[in-house]
N, CA, C and O atoms as a MOPAC input file, in Angstrom:
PM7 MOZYME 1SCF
protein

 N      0.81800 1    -1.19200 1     0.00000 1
 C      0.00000 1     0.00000 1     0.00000 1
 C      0.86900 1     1.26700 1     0.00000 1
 O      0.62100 1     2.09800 1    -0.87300 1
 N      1.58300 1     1.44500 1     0.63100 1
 C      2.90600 1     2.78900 1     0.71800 1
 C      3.79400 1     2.79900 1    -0.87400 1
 O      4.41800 1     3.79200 1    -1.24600 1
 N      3.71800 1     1.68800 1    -1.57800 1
 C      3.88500 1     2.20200 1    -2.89900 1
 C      3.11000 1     2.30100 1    -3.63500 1
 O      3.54200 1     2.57400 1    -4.75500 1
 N      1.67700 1     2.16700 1    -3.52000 1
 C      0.65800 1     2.92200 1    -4.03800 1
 C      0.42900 1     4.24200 1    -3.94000 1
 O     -0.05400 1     4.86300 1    -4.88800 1
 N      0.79000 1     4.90000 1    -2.63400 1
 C      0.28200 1     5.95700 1    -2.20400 1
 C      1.84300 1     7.14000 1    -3.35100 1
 O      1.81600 1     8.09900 1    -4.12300 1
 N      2.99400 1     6.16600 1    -2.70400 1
 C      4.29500 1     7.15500 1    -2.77800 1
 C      3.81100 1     7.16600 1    -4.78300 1
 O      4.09800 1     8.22700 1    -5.33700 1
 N      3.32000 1     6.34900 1    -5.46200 1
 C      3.25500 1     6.10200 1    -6.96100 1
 C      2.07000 1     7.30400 1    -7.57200 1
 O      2.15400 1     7.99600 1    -8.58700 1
 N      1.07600 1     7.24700 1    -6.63700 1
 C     -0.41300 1     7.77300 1    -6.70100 1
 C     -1.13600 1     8.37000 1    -5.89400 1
 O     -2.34100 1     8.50600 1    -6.10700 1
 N     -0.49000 1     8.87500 1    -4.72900 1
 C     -0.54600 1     9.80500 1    -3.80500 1
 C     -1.37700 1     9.33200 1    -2.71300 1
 O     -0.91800 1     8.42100 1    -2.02500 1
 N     -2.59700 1     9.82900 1    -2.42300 1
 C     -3.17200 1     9.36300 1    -1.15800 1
 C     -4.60000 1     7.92200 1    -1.63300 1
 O     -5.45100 1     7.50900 1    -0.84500 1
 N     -4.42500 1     7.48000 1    -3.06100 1
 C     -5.05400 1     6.65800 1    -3.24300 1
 C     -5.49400 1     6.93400 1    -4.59000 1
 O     -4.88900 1     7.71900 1    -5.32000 1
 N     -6.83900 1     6.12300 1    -5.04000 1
 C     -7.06300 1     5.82900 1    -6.36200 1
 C     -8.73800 1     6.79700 1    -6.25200 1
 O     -9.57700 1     6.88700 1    -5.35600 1
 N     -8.62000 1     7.45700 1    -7.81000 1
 C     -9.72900 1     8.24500 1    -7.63200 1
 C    -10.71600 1     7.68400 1    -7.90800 1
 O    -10.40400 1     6.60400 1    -8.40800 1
 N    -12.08200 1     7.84400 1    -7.85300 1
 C    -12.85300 1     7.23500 1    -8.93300 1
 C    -13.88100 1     8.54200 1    -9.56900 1
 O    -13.90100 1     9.43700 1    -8.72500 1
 N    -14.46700 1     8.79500 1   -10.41800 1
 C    -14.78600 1     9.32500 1   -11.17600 1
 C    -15.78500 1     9.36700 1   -12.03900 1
 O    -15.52100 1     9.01900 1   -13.19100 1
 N    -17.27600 1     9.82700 1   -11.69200 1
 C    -18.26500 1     9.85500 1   -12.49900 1
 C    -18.76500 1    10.63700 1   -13.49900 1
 O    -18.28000 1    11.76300 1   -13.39100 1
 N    -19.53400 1    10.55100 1   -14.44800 1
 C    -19.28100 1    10.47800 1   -15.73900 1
 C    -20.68400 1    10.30800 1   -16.57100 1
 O    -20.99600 1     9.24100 1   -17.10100 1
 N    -21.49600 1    11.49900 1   -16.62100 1
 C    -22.61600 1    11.02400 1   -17.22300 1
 C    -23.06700 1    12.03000 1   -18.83400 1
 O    -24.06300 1    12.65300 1   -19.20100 1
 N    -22.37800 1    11.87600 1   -19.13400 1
 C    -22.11400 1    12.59000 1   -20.45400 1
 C    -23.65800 1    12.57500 1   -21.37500 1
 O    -24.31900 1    11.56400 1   -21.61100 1
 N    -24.00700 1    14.04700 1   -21.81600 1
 C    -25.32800 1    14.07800 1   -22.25400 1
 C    -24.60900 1    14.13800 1   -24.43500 1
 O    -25.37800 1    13.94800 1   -25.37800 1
 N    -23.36700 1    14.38100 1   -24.56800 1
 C    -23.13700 1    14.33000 1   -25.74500 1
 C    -22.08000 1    13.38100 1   -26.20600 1
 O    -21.55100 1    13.17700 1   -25.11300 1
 N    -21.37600 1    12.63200 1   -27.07900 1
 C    -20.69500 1    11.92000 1   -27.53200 1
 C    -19.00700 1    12.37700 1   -27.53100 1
 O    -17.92900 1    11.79700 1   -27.66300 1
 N    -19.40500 1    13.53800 1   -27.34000 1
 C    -17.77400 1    14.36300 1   -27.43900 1
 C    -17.21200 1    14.69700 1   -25.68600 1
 O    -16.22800 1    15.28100 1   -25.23300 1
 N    -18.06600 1    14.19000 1   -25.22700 1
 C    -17.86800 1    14.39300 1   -23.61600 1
 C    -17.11900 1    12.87900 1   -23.51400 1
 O    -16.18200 1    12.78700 1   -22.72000 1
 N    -17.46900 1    11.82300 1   -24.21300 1
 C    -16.89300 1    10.53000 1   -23.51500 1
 C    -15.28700 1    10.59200 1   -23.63900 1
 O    -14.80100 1     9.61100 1   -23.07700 1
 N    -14.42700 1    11.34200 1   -24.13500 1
 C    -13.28400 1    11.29300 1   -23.92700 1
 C    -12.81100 1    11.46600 1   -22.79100 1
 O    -12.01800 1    10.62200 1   -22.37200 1
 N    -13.11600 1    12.45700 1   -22.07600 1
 C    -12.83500 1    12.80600 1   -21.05500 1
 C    -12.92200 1    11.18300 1   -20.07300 1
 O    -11.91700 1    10.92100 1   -19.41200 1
 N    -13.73900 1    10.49100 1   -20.04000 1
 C    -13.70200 1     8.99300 1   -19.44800 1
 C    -12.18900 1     8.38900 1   -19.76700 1
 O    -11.31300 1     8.05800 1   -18.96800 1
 N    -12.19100 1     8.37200 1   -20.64800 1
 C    -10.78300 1     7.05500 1   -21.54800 1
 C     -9.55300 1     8.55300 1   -20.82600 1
 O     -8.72500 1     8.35200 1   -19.93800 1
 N     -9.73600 1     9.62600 1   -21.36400 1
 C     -8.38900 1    10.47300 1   -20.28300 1
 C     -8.03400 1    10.16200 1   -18.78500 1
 O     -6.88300 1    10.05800 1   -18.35900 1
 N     -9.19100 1    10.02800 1   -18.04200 1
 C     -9.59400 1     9.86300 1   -16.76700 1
 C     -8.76100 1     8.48100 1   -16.64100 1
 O     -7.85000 1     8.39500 1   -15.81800 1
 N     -9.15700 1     7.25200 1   -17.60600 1
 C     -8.38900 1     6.38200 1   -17.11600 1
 C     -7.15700 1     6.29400 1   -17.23800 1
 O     -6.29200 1     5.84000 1   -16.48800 1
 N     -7.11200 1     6.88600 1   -18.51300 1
 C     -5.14000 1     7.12700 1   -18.54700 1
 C     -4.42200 1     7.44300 1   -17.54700 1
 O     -3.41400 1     6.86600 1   -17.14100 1
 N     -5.05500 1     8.59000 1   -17.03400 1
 C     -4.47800 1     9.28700 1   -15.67600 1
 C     -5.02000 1     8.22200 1   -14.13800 1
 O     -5.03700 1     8.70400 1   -13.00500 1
 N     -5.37200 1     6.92400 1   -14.41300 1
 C     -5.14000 1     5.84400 1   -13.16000 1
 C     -6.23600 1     6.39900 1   -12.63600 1
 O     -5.81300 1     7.00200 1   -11.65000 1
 N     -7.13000 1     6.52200 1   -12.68800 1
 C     -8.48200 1     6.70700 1   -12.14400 1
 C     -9.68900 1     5.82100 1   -12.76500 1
 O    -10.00300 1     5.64200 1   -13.94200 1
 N    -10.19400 1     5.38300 1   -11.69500 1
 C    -11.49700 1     4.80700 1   -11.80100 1
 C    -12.68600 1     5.72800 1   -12.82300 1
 O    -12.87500 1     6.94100 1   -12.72900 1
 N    -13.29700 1     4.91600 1   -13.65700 1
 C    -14.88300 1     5.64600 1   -14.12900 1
 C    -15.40600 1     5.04000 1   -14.02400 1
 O    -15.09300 1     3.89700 1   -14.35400 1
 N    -17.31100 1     5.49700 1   -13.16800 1
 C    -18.25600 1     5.18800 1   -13.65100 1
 C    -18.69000 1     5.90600 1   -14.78900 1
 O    -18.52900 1     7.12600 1   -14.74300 1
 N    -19.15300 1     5.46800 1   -15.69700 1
 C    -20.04100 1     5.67100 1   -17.20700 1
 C    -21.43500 1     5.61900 1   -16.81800 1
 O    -22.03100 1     4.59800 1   -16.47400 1
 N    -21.97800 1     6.94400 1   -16.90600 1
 C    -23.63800 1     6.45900 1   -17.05300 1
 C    -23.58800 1     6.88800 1   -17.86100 1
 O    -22.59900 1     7.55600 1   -18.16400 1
 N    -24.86900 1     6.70600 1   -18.83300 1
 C    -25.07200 1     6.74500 1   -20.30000 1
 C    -26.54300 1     6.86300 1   -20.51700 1
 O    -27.04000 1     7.15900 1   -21.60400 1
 N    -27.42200 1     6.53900 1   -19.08800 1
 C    -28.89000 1     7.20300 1   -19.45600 1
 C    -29.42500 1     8.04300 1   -19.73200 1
 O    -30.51300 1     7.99100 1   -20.30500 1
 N    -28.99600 1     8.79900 1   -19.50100 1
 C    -29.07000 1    10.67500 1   -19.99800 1
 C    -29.34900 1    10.73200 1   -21.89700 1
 O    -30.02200 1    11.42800 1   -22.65700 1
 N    -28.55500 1     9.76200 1   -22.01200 1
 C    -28.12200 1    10.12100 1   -23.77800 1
 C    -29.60300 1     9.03400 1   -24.97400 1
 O    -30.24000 1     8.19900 1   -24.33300 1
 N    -29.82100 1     9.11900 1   -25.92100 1
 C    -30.65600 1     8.27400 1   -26.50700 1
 C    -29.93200 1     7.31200 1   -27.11400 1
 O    -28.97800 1     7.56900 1   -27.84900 1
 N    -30.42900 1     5.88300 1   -26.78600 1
 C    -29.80100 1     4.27900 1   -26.85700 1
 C    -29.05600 1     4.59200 1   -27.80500 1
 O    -28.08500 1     5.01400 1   -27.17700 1
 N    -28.84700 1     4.67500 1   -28.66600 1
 C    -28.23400 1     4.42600 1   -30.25200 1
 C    -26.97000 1     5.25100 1   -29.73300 1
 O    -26.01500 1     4.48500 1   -29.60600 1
 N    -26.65000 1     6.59600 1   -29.38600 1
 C    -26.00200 1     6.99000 1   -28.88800 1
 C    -24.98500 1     6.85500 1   -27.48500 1
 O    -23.75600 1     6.89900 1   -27.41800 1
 N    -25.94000 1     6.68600 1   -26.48200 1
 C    -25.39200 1     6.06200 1   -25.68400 1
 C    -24.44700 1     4.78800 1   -25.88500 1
 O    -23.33500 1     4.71500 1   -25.36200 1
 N    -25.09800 1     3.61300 1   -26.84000 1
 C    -24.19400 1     2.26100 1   -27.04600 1
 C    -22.92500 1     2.53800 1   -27.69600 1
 O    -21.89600 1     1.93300 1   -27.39600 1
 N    -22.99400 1     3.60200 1   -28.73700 1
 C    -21.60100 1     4.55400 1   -29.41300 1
 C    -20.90800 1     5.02000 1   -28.32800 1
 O    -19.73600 1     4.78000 1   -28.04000 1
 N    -21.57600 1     5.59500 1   -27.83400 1
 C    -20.58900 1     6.39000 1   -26.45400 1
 C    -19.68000 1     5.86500 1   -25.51300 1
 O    -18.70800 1     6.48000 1   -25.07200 1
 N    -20.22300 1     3.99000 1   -25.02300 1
 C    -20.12300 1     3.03700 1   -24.53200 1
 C    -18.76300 1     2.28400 1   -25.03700 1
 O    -17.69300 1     2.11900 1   -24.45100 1
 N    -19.22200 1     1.86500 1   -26.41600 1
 C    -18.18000 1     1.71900 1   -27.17300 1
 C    -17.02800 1     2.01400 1   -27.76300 1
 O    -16.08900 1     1.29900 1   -28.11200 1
 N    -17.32100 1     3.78700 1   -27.86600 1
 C    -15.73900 1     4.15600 1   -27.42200 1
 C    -15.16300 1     4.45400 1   -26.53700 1
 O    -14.17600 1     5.18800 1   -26.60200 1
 N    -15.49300 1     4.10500 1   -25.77700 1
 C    -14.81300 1     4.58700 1   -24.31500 1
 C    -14.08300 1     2.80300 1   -24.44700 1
 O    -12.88300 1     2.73600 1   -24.71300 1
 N    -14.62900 1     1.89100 1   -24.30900 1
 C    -14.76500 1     0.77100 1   -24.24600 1
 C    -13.43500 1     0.44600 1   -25.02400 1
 O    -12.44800 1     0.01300 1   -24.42900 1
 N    -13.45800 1     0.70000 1   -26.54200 1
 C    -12.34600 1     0.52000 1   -26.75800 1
 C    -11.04100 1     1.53700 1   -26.52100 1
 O     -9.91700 1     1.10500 1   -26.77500 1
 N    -11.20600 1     2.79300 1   -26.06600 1
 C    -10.20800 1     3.65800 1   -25.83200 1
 C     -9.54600 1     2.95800 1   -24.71000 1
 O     -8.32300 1     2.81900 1   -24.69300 1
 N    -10.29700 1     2.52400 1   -23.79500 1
 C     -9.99800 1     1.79300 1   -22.56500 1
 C     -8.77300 1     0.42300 1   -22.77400 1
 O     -7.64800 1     0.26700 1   -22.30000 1
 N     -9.62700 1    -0.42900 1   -23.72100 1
 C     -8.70100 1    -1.32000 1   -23.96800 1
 C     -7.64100 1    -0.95400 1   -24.40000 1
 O     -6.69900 1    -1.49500 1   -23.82200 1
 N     -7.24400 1     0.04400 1   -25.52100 1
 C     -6.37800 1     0.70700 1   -25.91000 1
 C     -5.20700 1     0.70900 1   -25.15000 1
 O     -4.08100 1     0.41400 1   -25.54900 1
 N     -5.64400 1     1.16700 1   -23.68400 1
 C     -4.29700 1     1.40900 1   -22.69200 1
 C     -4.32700 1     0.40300 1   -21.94400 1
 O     -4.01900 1     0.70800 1   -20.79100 1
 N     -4.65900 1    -1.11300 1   -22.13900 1
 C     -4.76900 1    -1.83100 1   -21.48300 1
 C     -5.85000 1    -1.76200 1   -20.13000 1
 O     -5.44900 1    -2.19000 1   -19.04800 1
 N     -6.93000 1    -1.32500 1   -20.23300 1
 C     -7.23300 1    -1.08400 1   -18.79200 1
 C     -8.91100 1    -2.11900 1   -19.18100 1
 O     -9.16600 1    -2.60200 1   -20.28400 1
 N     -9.59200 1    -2.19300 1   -18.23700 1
 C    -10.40300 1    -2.73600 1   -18.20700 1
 C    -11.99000 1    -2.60800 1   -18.01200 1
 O    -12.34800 1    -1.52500 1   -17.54900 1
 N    -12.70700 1    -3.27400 1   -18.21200 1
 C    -14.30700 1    -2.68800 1   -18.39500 1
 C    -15.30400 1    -3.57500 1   -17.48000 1
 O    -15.19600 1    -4.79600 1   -17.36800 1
 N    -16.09100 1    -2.94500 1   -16.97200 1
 C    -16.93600 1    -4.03100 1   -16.08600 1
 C    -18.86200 1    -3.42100 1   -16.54300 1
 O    -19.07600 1    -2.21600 1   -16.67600 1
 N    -19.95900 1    -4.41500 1   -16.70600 1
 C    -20.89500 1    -3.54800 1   -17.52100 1
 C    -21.77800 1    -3.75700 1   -15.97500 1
 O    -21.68900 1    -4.83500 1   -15.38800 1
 N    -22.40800 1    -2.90200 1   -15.54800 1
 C    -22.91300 1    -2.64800 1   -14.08800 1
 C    -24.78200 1    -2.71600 1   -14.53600 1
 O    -25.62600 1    -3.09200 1   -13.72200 1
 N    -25.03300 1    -2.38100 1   -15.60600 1
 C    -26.83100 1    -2.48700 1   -15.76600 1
 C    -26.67600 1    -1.68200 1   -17.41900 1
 O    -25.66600 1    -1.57400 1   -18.11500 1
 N    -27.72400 1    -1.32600 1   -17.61700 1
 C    -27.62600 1    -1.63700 1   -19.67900 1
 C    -27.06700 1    -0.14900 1   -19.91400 1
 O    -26.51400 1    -0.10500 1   -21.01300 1
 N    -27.03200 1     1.04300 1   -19.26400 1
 C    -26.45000 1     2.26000 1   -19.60900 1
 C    -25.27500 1     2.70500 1   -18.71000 1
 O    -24.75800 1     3.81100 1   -18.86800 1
 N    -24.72700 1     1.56100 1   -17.46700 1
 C    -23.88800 1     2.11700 1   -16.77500 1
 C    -22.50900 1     1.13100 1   -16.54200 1
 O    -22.58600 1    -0.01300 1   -16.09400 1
 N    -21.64500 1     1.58700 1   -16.80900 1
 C    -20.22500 1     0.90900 1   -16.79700 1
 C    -18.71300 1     1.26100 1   -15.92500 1
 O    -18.34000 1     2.36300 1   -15.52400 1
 N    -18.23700 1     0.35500 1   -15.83600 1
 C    -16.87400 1     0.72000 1   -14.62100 1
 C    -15.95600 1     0.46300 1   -15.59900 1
 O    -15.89100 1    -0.52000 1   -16.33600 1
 N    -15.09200 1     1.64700 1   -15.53300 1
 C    -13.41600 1     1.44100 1   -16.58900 1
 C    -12.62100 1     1.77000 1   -15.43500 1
 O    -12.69900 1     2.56600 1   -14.49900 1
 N    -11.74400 1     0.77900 1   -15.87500 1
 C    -10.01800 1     0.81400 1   -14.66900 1
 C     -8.76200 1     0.60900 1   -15.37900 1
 O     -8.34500 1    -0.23200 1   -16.17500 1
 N     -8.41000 1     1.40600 1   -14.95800 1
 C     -6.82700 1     1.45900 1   -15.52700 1
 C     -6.09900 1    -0.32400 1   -14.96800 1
 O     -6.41100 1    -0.83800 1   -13.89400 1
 N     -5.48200 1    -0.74100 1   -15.61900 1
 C     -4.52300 1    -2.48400 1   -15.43000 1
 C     -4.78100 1    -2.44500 1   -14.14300 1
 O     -5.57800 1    -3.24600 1   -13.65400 1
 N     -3.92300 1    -1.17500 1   -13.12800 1
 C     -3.64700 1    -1.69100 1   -11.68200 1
 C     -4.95200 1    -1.75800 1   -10.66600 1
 O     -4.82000 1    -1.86100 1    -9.44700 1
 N     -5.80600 1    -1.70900 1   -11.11500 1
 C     -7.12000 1    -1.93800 1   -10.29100 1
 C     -7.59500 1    -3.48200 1   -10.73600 1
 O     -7.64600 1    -3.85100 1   -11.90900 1
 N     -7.87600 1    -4.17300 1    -9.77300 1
 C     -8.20400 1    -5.00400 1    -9.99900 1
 C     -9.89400 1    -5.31400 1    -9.83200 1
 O    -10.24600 1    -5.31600 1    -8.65200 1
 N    -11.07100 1    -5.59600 1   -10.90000 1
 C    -12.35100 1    -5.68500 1   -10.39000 1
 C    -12.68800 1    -7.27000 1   -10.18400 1
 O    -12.38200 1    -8.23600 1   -10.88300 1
 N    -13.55200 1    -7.17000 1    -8.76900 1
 C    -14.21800 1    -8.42100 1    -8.82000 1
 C    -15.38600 1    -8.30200 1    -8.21900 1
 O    -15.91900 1    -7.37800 1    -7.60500 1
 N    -15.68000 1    -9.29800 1    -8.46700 1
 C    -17.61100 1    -9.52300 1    -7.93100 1
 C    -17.64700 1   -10.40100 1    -6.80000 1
 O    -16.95800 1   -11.41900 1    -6.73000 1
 N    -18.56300 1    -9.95900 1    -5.78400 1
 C    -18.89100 1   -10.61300 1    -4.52700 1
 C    -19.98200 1   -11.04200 1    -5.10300 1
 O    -20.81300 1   -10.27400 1    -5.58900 1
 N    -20.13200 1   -12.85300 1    -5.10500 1
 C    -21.05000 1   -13.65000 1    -5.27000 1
 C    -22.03700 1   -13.95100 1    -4.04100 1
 O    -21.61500 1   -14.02400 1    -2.88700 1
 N    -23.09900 1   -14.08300 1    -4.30900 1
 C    -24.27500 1   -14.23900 1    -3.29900 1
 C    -24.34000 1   -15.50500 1    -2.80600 1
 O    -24.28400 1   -16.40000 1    -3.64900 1
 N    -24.48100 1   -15.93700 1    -1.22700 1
 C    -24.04400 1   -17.03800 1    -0.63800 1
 C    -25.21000 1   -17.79400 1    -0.65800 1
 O    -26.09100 1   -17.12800 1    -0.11200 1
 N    -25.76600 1   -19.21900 1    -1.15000 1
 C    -26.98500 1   -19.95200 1    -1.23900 1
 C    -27.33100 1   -20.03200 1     0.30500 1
 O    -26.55400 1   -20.36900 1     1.19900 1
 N    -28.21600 1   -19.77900 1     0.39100 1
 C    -29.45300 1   -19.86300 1     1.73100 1
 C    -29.64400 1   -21.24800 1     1.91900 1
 O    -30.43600 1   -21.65200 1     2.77200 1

């Protein structure tokens, strides 16, 4: 953790993101460059657009190696490599 902090200061940002135009989603894929977490919402925007919007971020993301997680049909998590995402599975009753 102390070379996280000394690398990235007092921790990892995260960063929301609900862009009403297509020229706003860059700012997401910058965000991750610079080692910060995004949420992507994308409900704001109309489907056809939104899934474009989605998609480039999506691949800008991969671009720098970083990664994508899809959270419900207009909202998404991008992480730069050093974040690691996982899912807490629900324990059978």
């Amino acid at each position: 953790m102390d070379l996280m902090r000394k690398l990235y200061g007092t921790g990892l940002e995260v960063v929301l993101v609900s862009p009403r135009r297509f020229q706003e989603a860059q700012k997401a894929v910058v965000a991750v460059r610079e080692q910060k977490v995004v949420v992507l919402q994308a409900q704001q925007m109309e489907p056809d657009l939104a899934q474009r919007t989605i998609d480039f971020v999506a691949g800008g993301v991969q671009a720098i190696e970083g990664q994508a997680e899809r959270l419900d049909a207009t909202t998404f998590l991008f992480a730069p490599a050093l974040v690691q995402i996982s899912q807490l599975k629900a324990q059978p009753e």
